[in-house]
MIVEX-730872 format. One line per 5 residues: their letters; for each residue x, y, z of C-alpha. Coordinates in pm, 1 decimal, padded with zeros to 6 digits. Layout:
A	X Y Z; ... .
END
This chain:
XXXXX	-06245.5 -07420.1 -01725.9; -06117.9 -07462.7 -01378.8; -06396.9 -07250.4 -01194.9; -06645.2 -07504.6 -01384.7; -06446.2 -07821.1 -01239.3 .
XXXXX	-06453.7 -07681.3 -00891.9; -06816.7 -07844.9 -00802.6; -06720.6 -08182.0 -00914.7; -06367.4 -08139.7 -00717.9; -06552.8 -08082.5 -00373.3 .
XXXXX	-06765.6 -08399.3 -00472.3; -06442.8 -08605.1 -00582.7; -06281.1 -08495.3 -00220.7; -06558.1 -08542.3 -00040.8; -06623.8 -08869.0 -00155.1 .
XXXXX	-06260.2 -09000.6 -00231.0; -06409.2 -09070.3 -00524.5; -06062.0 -09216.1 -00764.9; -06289.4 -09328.1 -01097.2; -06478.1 -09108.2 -01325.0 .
XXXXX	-06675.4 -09163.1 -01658.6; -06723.6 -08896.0 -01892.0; -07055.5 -08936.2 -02144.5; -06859.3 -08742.5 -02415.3; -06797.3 -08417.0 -02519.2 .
XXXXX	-06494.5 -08343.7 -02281.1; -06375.1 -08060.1 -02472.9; -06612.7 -07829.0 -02742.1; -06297.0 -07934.9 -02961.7; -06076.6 -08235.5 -02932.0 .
XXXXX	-05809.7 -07991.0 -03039.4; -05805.3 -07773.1 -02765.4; -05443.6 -07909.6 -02628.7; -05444.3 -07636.5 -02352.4; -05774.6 -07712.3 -02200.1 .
XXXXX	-05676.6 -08068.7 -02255.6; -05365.7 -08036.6 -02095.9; -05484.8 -07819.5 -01758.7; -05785.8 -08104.8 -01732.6; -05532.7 -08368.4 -01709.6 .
XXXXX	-05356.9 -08146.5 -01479.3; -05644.4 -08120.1 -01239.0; -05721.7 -08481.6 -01249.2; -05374.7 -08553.0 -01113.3; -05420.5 -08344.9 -00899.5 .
XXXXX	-05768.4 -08480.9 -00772.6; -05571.7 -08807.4 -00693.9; -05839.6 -08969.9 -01018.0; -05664.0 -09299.0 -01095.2; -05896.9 -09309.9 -01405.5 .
XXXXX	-06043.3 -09123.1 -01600.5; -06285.1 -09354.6 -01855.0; -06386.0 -09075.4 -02159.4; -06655.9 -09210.7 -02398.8; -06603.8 -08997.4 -02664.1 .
XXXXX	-06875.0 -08762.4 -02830.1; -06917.2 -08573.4 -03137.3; -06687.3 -08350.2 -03030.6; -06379.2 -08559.8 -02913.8; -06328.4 -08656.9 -03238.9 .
XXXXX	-05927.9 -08677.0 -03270.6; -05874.3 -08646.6 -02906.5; -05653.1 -08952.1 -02851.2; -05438.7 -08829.2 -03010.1; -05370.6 -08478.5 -02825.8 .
XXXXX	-05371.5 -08711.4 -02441.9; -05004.7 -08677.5 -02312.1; -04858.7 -09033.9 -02254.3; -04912.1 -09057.7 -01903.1; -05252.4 -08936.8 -01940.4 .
XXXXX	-05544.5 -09058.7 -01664.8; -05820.3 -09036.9 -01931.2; -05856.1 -09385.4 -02128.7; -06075.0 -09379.9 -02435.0; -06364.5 -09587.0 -02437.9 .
XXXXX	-06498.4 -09599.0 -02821.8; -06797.5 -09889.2 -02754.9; -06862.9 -09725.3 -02402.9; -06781.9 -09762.0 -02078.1; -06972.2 -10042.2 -01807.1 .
XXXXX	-07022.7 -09951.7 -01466.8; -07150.4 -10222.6 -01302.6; -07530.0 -10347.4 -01499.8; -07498.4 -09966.6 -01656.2; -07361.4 -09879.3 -02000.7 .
XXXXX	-07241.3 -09503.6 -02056.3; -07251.6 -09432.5 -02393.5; -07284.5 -09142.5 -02614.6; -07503.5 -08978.8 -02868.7; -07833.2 -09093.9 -03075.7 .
XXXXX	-07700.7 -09432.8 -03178.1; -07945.4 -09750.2 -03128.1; -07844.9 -09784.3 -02714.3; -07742.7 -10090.8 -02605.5; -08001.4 -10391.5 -02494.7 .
XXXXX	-08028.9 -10370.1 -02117.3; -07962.8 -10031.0 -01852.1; -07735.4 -09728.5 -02021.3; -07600.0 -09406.1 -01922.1; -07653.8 -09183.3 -02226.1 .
XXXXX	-07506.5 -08875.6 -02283.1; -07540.3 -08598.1 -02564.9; -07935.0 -08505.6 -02548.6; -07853.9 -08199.8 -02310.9; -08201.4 -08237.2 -02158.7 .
XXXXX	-08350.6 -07911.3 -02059.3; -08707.0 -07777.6 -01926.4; -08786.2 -07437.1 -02038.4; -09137.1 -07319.2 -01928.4; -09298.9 -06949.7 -01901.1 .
XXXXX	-09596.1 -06838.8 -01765.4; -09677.0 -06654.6 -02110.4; -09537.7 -06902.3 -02342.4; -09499.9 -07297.3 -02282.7; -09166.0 -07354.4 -02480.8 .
XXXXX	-08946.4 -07088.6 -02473.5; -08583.4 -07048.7 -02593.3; -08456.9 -06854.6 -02287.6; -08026.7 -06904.2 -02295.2; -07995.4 -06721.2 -02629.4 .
XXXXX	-08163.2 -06409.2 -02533.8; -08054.6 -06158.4 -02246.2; -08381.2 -06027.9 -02227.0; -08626.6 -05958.5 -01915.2; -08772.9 -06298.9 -01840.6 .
XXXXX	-09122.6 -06339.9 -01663.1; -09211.3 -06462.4 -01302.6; -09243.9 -06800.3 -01315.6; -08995.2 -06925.6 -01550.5; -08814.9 -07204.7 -01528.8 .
XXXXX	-08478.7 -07257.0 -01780.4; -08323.5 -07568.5 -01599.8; -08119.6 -07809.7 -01725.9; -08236.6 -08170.3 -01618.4; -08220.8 -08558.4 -01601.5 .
XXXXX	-08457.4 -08769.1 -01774.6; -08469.2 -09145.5 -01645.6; -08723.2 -09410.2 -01707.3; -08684.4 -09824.3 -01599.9; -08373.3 -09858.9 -01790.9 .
XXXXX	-08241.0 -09533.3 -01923.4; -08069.0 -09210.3 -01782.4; -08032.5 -08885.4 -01968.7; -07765.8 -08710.6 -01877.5; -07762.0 -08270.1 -01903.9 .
XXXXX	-07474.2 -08127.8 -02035.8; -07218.7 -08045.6 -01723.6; -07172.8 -07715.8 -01824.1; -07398.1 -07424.8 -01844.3; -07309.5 -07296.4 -02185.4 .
XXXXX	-07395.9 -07616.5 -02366.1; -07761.6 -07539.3 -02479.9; -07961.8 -07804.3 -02441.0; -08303.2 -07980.9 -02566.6; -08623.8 -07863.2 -02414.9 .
XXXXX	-08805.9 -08176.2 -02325.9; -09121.3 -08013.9 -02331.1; -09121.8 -07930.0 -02673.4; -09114.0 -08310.4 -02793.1; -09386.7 -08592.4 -02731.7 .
XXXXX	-09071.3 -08830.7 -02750.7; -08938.0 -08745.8 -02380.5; -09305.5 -08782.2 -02231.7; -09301.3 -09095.6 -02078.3; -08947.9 -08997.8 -01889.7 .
XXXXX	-08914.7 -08842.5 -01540.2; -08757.0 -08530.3 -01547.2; -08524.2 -08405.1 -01271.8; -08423.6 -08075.4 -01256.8; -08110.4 -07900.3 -01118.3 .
XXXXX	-08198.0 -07640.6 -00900.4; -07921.5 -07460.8 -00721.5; -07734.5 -07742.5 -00530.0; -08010.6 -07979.1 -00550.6; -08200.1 -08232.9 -00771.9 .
XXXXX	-08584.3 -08197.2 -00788.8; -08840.4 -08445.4 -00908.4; -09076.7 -08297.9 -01184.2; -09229.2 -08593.4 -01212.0; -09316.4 -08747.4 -01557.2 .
XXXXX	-09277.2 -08503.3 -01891.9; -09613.1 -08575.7 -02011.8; -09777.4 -08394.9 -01741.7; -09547.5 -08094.6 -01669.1; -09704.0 -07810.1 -01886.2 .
XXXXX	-10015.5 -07894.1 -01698.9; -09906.1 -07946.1 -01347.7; -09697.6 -07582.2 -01416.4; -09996.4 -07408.0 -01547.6; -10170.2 -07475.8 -01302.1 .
XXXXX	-09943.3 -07390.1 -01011.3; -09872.5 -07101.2 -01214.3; -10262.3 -07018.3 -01207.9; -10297.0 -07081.2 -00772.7; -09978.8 -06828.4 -00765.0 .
END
């Protein structure tokens, strides 16, 4: 759990950043009192005053497993940063801008096959293929990926109801405009085809 926190550390020091919202799912149980315990432990340590956690589907119960001088507040109706609203899962989202986490947004593309379901196989995947996890934002809505790289996520490519989104893949250390879902396959294919 640590090695997966590291990233966000370097940001948090670099940045002397002291408040953090969570979109949910902090834990893959909200029973897991010893990864619980050793993320409070490394928020401390991170000098994070606060720690807002709206909780997901999975936090379920995780009040009450915080230790008493916990960092991490629970925020049940979400959490406001400034004009944005960070809430969680496929509720009806709040009038005005939100933060939503939960989707997992993904874009899995191949050469040979346009949707593909590449993080449950080992196999030999082709040239070309892209299995990123991703952002999807529009005027007055961000999609948040899941943080970690286990968390499977939902290929936007395989449903017409992320089309009119921008998608924003991770790449490495970067972030890299796709440019809208509703174009992708085609703009792929036929970079794919010039290769």
């Amino acid at each position: 759990m640590l090695a997966q926190l590291e990233p966000l550390g370097r940001i948090l020091c670099e940045y002397r950043i002291g408040y953090l919202v969570l979109a949910g799912d902090l834990l893959e149980e909200a029973n897991c009192r010893d990864a619980l315990a050793l993320f409070e432990k490394w928020c401390r340590e991170k000098a994070l005053q606060q720690i807002a956690l709206v909780p997901g589907n999975h936090d379920e119960g995780l009040q009450a497993y915080l230790a008493s001088d916990s960092p991490v507040t629970i925020h049940s109706q979400g959490a406001r940063v400034a004009e944005w609203q960070v809430v969680h899962g496929e509720a009806p989202l709040p009038d005005g801008l939100s933060v939503q986490g939960h989707v997992h947004p993904c874009v899995r593309w191949s050469p040979k096959r346009r949707t593909i379901r590449l993080r449950s196989t080992r196999s030999r995947i082709a040239s070309g293929t892209i299995d990123a996890s991703c952002y999807l934002s529009d005027s007055r809505r961000l999609i948040l990926p899941a943080y970690s790289q286990e968390a499977a996520g939902v290929n936007v490519l395989s449903s017409r109801r992320w089309h009119s989104f921008r998608c924003h893949a991770i790449a490495g250390d970067r972030v890299v405009d796709l440019g809208e879902v509703s174009t992708l396959n085609r703009r792929l294919s036929a970079t794919n085809a010039h290769e």
